[in-house]
Every structure is written in structure tokens, then in C-alpha cells.
N, C-alpha and C positions, 0 to 999 in steps of 0.2 A: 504494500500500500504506500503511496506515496505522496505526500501531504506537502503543496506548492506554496502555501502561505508567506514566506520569506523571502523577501527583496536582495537579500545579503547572506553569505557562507555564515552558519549555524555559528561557530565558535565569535565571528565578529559582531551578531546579534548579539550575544551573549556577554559580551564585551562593552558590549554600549550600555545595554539594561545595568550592566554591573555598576558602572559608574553613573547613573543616574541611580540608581538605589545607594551606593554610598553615599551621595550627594545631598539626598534626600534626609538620610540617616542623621548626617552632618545638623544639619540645618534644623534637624526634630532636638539633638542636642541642644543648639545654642539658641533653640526659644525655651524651651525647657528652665536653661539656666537664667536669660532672662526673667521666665513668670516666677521663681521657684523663691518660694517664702515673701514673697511681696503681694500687696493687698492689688484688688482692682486697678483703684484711682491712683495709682503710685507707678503704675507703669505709664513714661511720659509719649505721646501722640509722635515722639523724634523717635522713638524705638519702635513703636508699632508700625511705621511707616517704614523705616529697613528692613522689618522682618517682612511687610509686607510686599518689597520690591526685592528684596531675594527669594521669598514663595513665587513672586509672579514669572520671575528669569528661570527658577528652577521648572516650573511648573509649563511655562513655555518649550523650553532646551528640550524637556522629558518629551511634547506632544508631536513636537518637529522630528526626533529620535523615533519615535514609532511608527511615525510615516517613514520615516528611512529603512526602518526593517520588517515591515508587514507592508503584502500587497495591499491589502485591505484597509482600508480606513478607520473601519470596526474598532480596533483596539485603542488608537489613537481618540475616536469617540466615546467609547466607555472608560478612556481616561481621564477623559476633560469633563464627561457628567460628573464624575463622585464629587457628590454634596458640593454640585457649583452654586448653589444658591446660598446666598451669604445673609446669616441667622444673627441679630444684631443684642435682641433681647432677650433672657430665659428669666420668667418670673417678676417683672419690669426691673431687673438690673444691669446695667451695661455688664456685657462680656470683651473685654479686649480682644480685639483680632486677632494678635498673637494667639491666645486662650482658644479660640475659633477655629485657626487656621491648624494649630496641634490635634486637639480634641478632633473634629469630623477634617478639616480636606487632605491635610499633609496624610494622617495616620491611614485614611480608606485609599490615595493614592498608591500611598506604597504597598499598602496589601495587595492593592491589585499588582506592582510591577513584579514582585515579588514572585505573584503564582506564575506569571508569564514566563517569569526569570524557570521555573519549578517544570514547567510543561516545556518550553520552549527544547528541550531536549528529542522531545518526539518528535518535532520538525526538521524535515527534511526540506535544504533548501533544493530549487531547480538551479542545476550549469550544465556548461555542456560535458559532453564523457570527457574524462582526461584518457592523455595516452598512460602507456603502462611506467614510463620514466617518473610522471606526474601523480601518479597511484602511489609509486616509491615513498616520492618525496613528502607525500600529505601524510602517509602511515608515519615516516620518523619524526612529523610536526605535531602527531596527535601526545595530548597528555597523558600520563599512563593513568592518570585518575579517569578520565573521559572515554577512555579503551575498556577500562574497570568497568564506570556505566553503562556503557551499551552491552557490552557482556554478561554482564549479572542480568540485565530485561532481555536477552538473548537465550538466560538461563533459566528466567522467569516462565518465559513462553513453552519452553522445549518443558519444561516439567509440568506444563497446566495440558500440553497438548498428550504426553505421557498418560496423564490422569483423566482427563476429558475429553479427545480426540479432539481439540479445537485447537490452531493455532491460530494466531495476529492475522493471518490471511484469510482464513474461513469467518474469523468474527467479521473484519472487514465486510465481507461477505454480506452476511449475515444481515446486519445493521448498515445497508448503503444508503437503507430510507433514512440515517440520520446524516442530512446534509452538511451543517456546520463544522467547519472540520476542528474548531477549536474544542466543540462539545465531544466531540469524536473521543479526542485524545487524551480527555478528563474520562468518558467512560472507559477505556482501556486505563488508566491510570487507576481505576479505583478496581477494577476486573483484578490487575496485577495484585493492589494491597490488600483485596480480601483474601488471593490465594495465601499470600506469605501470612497472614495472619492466622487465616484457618491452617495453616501446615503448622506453623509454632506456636500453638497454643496460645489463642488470644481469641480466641470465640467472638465474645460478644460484641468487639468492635467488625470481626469480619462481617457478623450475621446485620451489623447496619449497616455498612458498605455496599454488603450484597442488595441488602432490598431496597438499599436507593438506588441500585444501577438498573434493577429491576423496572421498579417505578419510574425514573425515568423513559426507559424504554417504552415501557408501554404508553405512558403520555405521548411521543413521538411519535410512536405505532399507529395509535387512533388522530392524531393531525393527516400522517398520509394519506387513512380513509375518509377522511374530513369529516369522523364522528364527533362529535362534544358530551362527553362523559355528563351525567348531573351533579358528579361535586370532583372538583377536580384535586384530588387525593389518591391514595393507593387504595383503599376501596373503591371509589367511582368509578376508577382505570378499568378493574377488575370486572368490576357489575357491567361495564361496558363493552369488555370483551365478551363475556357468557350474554349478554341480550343480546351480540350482534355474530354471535357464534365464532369468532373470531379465532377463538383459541380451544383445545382439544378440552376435556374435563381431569385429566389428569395434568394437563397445567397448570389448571387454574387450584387444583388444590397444590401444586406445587409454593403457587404465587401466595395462596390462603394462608400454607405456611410461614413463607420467609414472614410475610406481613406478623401474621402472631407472635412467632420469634422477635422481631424490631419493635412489637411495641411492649415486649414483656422485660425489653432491657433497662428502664426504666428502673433506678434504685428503690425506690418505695416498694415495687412488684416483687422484688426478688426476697420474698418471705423466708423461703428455705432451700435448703438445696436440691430441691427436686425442680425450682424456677431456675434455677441456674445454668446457663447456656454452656451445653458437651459442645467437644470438640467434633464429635460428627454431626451435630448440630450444623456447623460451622460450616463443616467440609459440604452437607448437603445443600443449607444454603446457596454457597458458592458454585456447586451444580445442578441448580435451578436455574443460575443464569444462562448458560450454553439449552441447558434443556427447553427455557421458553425461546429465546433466538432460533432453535430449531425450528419451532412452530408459526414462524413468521413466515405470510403468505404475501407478495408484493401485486 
């Protein structure tokens, strides 16, 4: 599968986000140390006005960067929305900018750069083939850290495909109704971490994993039929598939379970240890997802 998103070779994406999130990082420090231990009214209009013209350059640098390394404009847009709207009151007391700009825009942009920074490895950019001298040369340029991650999601796949007869090709496959390729890459990211979880004993965070990859799917599944569920949840999904026949009956108790499993995770729930989520638990969960992907009809 081959995922054309990037304007620019993967490692100098990766390069650029980097130094816009330390940049970011920088700057969340030194308003930090500015607000810290001072009242409102005591931070003076000459301060909130620096921090607010190095938020605006950084904040700029950052949107002009993601047009450099995404085809798409998409990312660049859902960077410049976080919390653009500027909140001046909470409870009729002034909030200093500074105060403002920490609290909602700096902290929601960087989480966003961050995951980009986190996914951006699944991206494959488009060039043309190199020759074989040129294959050499990029293998003795690769980091042995970056050789390590692709390897280990290389070993990821090969052991889920081992266990479940699906590899990264057939899910592909599978899920082509999910167009967005950046959703794509988040569903296979989270596919990967429920496998490693349910293999090393961590159950309960696999068994949420799974039923939101689940759940998602199926949301996406009934957009391609262009059904509309009546409550748009993992039961609606559900109820939607069996009214519209969509899915076999032993899927949907597949689906019935992960769902019970995800909402029994809940600390209050887990009375005793017979609520407490096995590790086959876990492991079945996690092959419920291949198993309903099976069942998709295009």
C-alpha cells in the first residue's frame, strides 16, 4: 500500500515537524515562566504583546511548514483551526493572552504536531525509483534507530499475519472504503497496538483499542452505503448493520462482544475478578477485527 501524502522524503518531513515542535516546546516554557507565580493584573500589556508576536511567527512558520510537507492542505487547516477563536473572559475576569494562548492554542497545536510527528512514519513519500548505486547510498544514510522502526512494524505485521492470516496488504484490502489516508494509518496504528498488547498481557487497554477500530469501521462502512444509523455510537452502528443485513449474525455477536468487553472496562465495573478482562479476552477481541473486515461487502 502506498500512501502519497508527502510533498518531501519522509526523514526531511520529519525534520521540519521536529523543529517546529521544539520551537513550540521552547516558547510553552518561556510563557510558562513568565505567568508563573504572578497575579493577572501584574502581567504588563509589553509582555503579552511579545509572547503574542512570537505565538503569531511561530504559529505562522508551523502553517507554511505543513504546506511544504503535505500534499494536502488538510493538515495545514486542522492546524490553524485549534481553538482559533480567541476567549477573552472566563467568569467576567480578564485572562491574559499569555494565560490563553498556553492553556487552549499553543498546548492543542502541539498535540496535534506531535501525533503527525507519531504517524508520519507510515508515510511513504512519492520519487522516482532510484538506481541501484542510489539504493546503496540511502540504506548507509538510514539511522539504525529508523531501520529498528520499520523492522519491529515489519515484525508487527508478519506475526499478526502468522496469527490471523491478514497482512498490511489484505487489510489494505479490506478497508479501501476508508478513503482518508491519514485515518487509514491511525486505524492500522491502533490494529498494531492492540496486537502487542493483547500478546503481552495488557488486556484491557487492547480490548479498547480493538472496539474502537471496530467502531470506527463500521461508522465508515454504513457512510459508503449512505445509511444513517439512529444514534450514532457502537450500538447504532450495530443495530444498523442487522436492520440492513449488512453483516452475517455471527459478526454481529462478534461486534456484541468487543462492545460488552469496552464498556465493562470501566473501574467502578470491575467488582471482582471474574469482570476482569483475560488475556484471551484480549487476543479475541483483536480477532474480531480481521473477522468483521472479512465481512465487508463493497
Amino acid at each position: 500500500m502506498s500512501f502519497d501524502v508527502l510533498k518531501i522524503k519522509r526523514t526531511e518531513a520529519l525534520s521540519l515537524l521536529s523543529q517546529q515542535i521544539q520551537k513550540g516546546d521552547a516558547l510553552f516554557k518561556k510563557g510558562c515562566l513568565l505567568t508563573e507565580g504572578k497575579k493577572m493584573d501584574s502581567i504588563t500589556s509589553r509582555d503579552r504583546d511579545l509572547f503574542e508576536s512570537a505565538f503569531t511567527q511561530w504559529e505562522d512558520i508551523t502553517y507554511s511548514t505543513l504546506f511544504k510537507v503535505y500534499k494536502s492542505s488538510k493538515y495545514a487547516s486542522e492546524f490553524k483551526e485549534k481553538h482559533s477563536s480567541k476567549v477573552e473572559y472566563v467568569s467576567s475576569t480578564w485572562v491574559p493572552d499569555v494565560e490563553y494562548y498556553l492553556s487552549k492554542q499553543l498546548t492543542q497545536k502541539l498535540d496535534y504536531l506531535k501525533m503527525l510527528q507519531d504517524t508520519i512514519d507510515d508515510f511513504r513519500e512519492e520519487v522516482d525509483q532510484p538506481t541501484a548505486a542510489e539504493k546503496k547510498g540511502k540504506l548507509e544514510q538510514i539511522p539504525s534507530s529508523e531501520s529498528s522502526v520499520e523492522g519491529k512494524k515489519d515484525s508487527i505485521w508478519q506475526d499478526i499475519k502468522n496469527e490471523y492470516g491478514m497482512d498490511k496488504r489484505a487489510v489494505g484490502k479490506k478497508i479501501s472504503f476508508v478513503t482518508d489516508t491519514f485515518k487509514k494509518v491511525i486505524i492500522f496504528r491502533d490494529i498494531e497496538q492492540a496486537y502487542i498488547l493483547a500478546s503481552t498481557g495488557f488486556p484491557k487497554p487492547a480490548v479498547i483499542l480493538a472496539g474502537g477500530v471496530i467502531e470506527e469501521l463500521l461508522r465508515l462502512y454504513l457512510q459508503t452505503k449512505a445509511l444513517k444509523p439512529t444514534r450514532n455510537d457502537f450500538d447504532g452502528y450495530i443495530k444498523a448493520c442487522q436492520d440492513n443485513g449488512l453483516l452475517k449474525l455471527a459478526i454481529h455477536r462478534l461486534t456484541d462482544s468487543v462492545r460488552y468487553f469496552r464498556n465493562i472496562v470501566h473501574l467502578e465495573k470491575e467488582t471482582s475478578l471474574r469482570h476482569t478482562i483475560s488475556k484471551a479476552t484480549a487476543k479475541g477481541a483483536v480477532a474480531s477485527i480481521f473477522t468483521v473486515m472479512n465481512d465487508f461487502e463493497f
